[in-house]
Each structure stands twice: as C-alpha cells, then as structure tokens.
Residue, then its C-alpha position, 0 to 999 in steps of 0.5 A: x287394592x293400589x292403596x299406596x298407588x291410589x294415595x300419593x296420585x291423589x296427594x300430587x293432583x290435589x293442587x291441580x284438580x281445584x285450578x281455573x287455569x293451567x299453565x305449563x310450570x303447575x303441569x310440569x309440576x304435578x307431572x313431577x308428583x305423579x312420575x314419583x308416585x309411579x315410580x315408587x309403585x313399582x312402574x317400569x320407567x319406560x311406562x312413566x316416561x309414555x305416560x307422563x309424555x302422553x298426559x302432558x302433551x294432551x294437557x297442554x293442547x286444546x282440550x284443558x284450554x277450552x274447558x270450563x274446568x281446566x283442573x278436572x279436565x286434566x283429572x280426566x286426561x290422568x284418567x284416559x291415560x291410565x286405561x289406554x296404558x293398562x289396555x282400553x276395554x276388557x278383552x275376553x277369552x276368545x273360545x270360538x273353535x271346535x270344542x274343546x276349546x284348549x287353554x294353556x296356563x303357563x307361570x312361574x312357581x309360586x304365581x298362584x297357577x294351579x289356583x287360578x286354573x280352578x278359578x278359571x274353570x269355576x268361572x267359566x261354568x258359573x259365568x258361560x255355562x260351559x262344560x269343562x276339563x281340566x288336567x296337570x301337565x306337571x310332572x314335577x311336582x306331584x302334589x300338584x295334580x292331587x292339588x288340581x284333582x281337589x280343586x276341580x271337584x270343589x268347583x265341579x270341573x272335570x278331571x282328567x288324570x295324569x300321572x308323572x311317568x307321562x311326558x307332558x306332551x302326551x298327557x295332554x294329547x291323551x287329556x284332548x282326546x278324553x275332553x272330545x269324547x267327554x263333549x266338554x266345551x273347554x280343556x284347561x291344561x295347567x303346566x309346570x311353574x318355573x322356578x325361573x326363565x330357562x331354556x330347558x323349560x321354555x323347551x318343553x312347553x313350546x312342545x306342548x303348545x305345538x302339540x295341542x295348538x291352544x286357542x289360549x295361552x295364558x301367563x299367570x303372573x304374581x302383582x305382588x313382584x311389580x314390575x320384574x312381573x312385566x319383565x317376567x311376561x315378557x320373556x314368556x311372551x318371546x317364547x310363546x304366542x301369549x294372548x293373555x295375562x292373569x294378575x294374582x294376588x292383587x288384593x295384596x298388592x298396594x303398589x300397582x305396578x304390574x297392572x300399569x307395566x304389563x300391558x305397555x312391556x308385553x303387549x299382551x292383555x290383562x285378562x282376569x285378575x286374581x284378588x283373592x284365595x277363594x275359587x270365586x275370586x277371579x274378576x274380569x279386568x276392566x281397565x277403565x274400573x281399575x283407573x277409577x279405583x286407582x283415581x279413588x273414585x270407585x268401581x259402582x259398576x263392579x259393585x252392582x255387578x257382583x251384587x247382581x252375581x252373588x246376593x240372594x235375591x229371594x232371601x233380599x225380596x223376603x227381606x225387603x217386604x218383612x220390612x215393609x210390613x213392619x216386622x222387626x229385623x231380627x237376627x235371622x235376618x242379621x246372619x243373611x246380611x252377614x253371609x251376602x256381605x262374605x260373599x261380596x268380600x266383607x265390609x271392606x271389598x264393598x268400601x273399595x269399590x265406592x268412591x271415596x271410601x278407599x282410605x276407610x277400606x284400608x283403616x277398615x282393612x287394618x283395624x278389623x279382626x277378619x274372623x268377625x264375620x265367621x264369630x258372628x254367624x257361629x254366635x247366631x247359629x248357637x242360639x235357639x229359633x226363640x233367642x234368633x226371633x227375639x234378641x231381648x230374652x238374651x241374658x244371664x245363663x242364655x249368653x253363657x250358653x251361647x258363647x260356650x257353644x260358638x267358642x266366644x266371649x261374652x263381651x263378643x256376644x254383647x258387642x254382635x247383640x249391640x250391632x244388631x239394635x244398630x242394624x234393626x235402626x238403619x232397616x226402620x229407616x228404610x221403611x218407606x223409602x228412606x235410603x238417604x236418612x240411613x246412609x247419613x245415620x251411617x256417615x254419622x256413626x262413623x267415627x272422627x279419624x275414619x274409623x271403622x264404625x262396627x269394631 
C-alpha cells in the first residue's frame, strides 16, 4: 500500500531526520523533496501547497528548536501533518436513528460499489451485530442485482428484491418499508454507477436521497485514479449531502494520492477503505495508522487488531500448550498456521503493517507465487492422518501419491516438506519463552538483498 509513496518520502527525509540543527536552507530543501515525492504520487497540488506550508511553518518555529533531536521532531511534524491532511481520527458511521438506519452508497462505474456494499453489510454484522438489508437501486444494469442477490447470501444479509421496470425511487421506498417489518438495524441501498458526473443522473439520485432521507450517504471512489478520485468526490459532494467516502482498491494503489487529496478537496471523511476482492476486506480508516505506514514505520495496532479479529484462538491455545509439552509441530499444525496467515492477508499484508519491513512486503509481493499458500494446503490436505502426524515416512510412491492428489509437483512437496523442518526449529525455540531467539533465527534466514526467505 503507498509503496511508491512511502519510498521517495523516505528517500527526501533521510538526510534530514539524523541532523543536530535545522536551518532554514536544509527545511527548504527537503520540503523541495517531499513536494516531488507528492506530486508524483498523484496529490492534488493545492493539498502539497497546505501541506508543505503547514510543515514548514511548524519546523521553523519553537518546537524543532527546543528539542533534543531536531531530525525526529521534525520527522514528527511530516507525521502530524499527514493525519491532519487525511482527517485527524476515524470517524464512524453514525447509525443512531430509528431503525432501519438508511444508507446510501453512490459511485462511478467501476469504483468497486456493489462490492463494498456487501463488504459494508458483512462488516456491519460481524463487527456491530446488526441486522441488515440490503437492495439494488440499479436499474440499469441487471446483472447487478443478481451481483448483490449472490453477494448478500455469502455474507448472510438480507436481500431485499428489485426488479428494472421499478423506478429507483419506489424501490427503495418499497425495500424501507420491507427492512421496518423485517426489524433490520440498517437498510443499505446500493445505487447505479455512473459512467461520468451528468446532470441526468445526478437527478436521479438527488431523488432517491429525498425520498428516503439516508442517515448516511456515502461515495465510493477507486484509489487507483488518484487525484481525479478527489475531484470526482467532490462533485458528488456539490450534489449530495456526502458524509463519507469509502477508498477501493487501495492495496493496488502505490501512489497514495487519493488518500492524501480527499479529505482536504472534499471535506468529507474517509471512512472505510477497501484493500481487497474478498467481503471481509474492508478496514476502518485511521488516519493517524496510515501516516505511519506511509512514514514506514507500521501499523502494529492494525496488525494486533486483525489478530484479535481473525486468529483462531482455540486452535492458537491447543497449539501454544502442545508446544509447551514437547510434542512436535507437525503438519497439522503446519496447515493452521497457513490458513490464520490467509486470513490475516498472507505473508505479505502481516510484513506491511510492521515497521520497517515495507520494502520486504513489496519484494515479498513480487517474487512470491500468490497460489502458494492454496498449493501448500491442498498438499496437506492429500496426505493421510499418519503422513500429517509424521513427515518423515514421506518418500517414494507417498510423494507421488500426494502430488497426483493435490495437482503439484514433487519438487513443490519437497520445498512445503522443507518449510515445514524450518517452522518445526522456529516452534522448538519458542519452548520456554524464546521469542527473540526465533525472531533473529527469522532475520537470519532472510536472505542478502531483502528476499523472501520461504520461496
């Protein structure tokens, strides 16, 4: 995420950040840096203009001067200046109203709408506990309520028919009074995509929105367009009372400039961000997260979060105290610590969010086959209970079988059976405590140049 970003400011405030004393010729200087490093990432230039102003106003006054370490407190002053661009906290969905609590999602075609409508939905009944409807005011492209149908039963919201010989205005006045007897929290209405801001459909959904009086109206925007997804905001926003903005595929996104032009273009807040094609992958936006990421210094709260969200913690307890009795970590064991790491992103999405280890994600990113994981488990999944309990009968005819069975290659098996030996060292260590020994055994298997250690 940012990638790009995140690499030339770290480039521009390298020579700064290690400094005894600022003077005004080094700020100028490395403000020079960092308003390329903007620009190139797609930042709308009246957002680097405040922000390089802003960093350097507070760089030259009192607070760099007094510290101890000029460098870092100006490293600090980039940092605050990023959050307060992007918005200074989270802000949440506001559903206090009698339910259902009606939201809008409007878009362009394209942004990635209909997904993060599900997304939304999934969120919102995993996360709040909510129960909720969902409906296709789309009468345009059919395939999209059959699109919405397919994803609410996935992520187990209810669906509320529509059909394209309905005004849109009526199917939504039809699906609030289905949500109020269904007793549903929240009613999401998804809307059509617009090829581009026209007055006729800009009509339309003004319509809609003054028919059902949404207590959110949100705009979903792709990151991947930069800057003109700021612009784009913004005209909806002149049309409709936006309260928010969700940011759709910002895992592809390397340069970052929607996420820095939004907020400071529209006025609106970034709510969610979409950094994925799976349903669960919609994150809150933390502003204050994403200017560390950005800064390469991570996102361990994010991380610790997501754990917390998604890890197994029977399976991580039944694990730790096999451990502690001395039993071997077998691949049984293996094929969990695959899927709680699928869960959590991969290798990769785990590598972004620590600090430091930005460049190691994206050469991870580069280099690494993103079926490996799906190979790996259908390799495990072949084997028998005996073969799973005890790797070492795994020889001859066994590892034809098993690759026959999983559409693999022997050498494929041999590599998942030579991971696995490594794993069972780094879970020996751990035995007693021994975290730090296994973290550096890790860093010592890294290979010379940042490469990713289990290709």
């Amino acid at each position: 995420m940012f990638q790009s970003l995140s690499e030339r400011l770290a480039a521009s405030l390298k020579s700064i950040t290690g400094k005894a004393k600022l003077s005004e010729d080094n700020i100028q200087g490395t403000l020079r840096e960092v308003r390329m490093a903007l620009l190139e990432a797609d930042v709308a230039l009246p957002v680097v203009k405040l922000f390089t102003e802003a960093v350097k106003q507070r760089a030259l006054g009192q607070e760099v001067a007094q510290s101890l370490s000029p460098g870092q407190a100006f490293l600090k002053i980039v940092q605050s200046e990023l959050e307060a661009t992007m918005g200074s906290a989270n802000e949440s969905l506001n559903l206090a109203t009698q339910p259902p609590a009606v939201i809008l999602v409007a878009g362009l075609q394209g942004a990635g709408k209909t997904t993060s409508v599900a997304k939304l939905a999934r969120r919102l009944i995993e996360h709040d506990k909510k129960t909720v409807s969902v409906v296709s005011a789309d009468v345009y492209r059919p395939a999209a309520i059959k699109q919405l149908e397919t994803l609410a039963l996935e992520v187990g919201a209810r669906f509320i028919p529509s059909d394209v010989s309905e005004s849109p205005v009526a199917i939504a006045q039809n699906a609030l009074q289905r949500a109020k007897m269904q007793f549903s929290d929240v009613l999401i209405i998804d809307t059509a995509g617009r090829l581009a801001v026209d007055d006729a459909m800009m009509s339309e959904i003004q319509a809609l929105h003054a028919a059902i009086k949404p207590i959110e109206t949100l705009f979903v925007v792709d990151a991947m367009t930069g800057q003109d997804a700021a612009l784009t905001a913004k005209a909806f926003g002149d049309a409709l009372p936006l309260t928010g903005v969700i940011l759709t595929k910002v895992d592809a996104d390397v340069r970052g400039g929607a996420a820095l032009s939004v907020r400071s273009i529209t006025g609106k807040p970034i709510k969610f961000l979409g950094v994925g094609e799976k349903t669960t992958a919609l994150d809150p936006f933390h502003p204050d997260r994403i200017a560390s990421r950005i800064l390469g210094m991570g996102d361990v709260l994010s991380l610790i979060e997501e754990a917390e969200q998604k890890v197994d913690k029977v399976k991580a307890e039944r694990l730790a105290k096999k451990m502690q009795s001395g039993k071997r970590f077998d691949l049984e064991d293996f094929r969990d610590q695959l899927q709680q790491m699928s869960k959590m992103g991969g290798m990769t999405g785990m590598l972004d969010k620590l600090p430091g280890m930005g460049a190691i994600a994206q050469n991870a990113q580069a280099n690494m086959d993103p079926k490996m994981f799906t190979r790996m488990e259908a390799m495990i999944n072949s084997m028998t209970p005996k073969e799973r309990r005890n790797p070492d009968v795994i020889v001859g005819s066994r590892k034809r079988r098993i690759t026959l069975g999983s559409g693999t290659q022997v050498q494929d098996l041999n590599r998942l059976l030579k991971q696995h030996k490594q794993m069972q060292k780094m879970m020996k260590k751990m035995k007693g405590g021994g975290l730090e020994r296994m973290m550096r055994g890790m860093a010592g298997n890294q290979p010379k140049g940042g490469g990713f250690p289990f290709r």
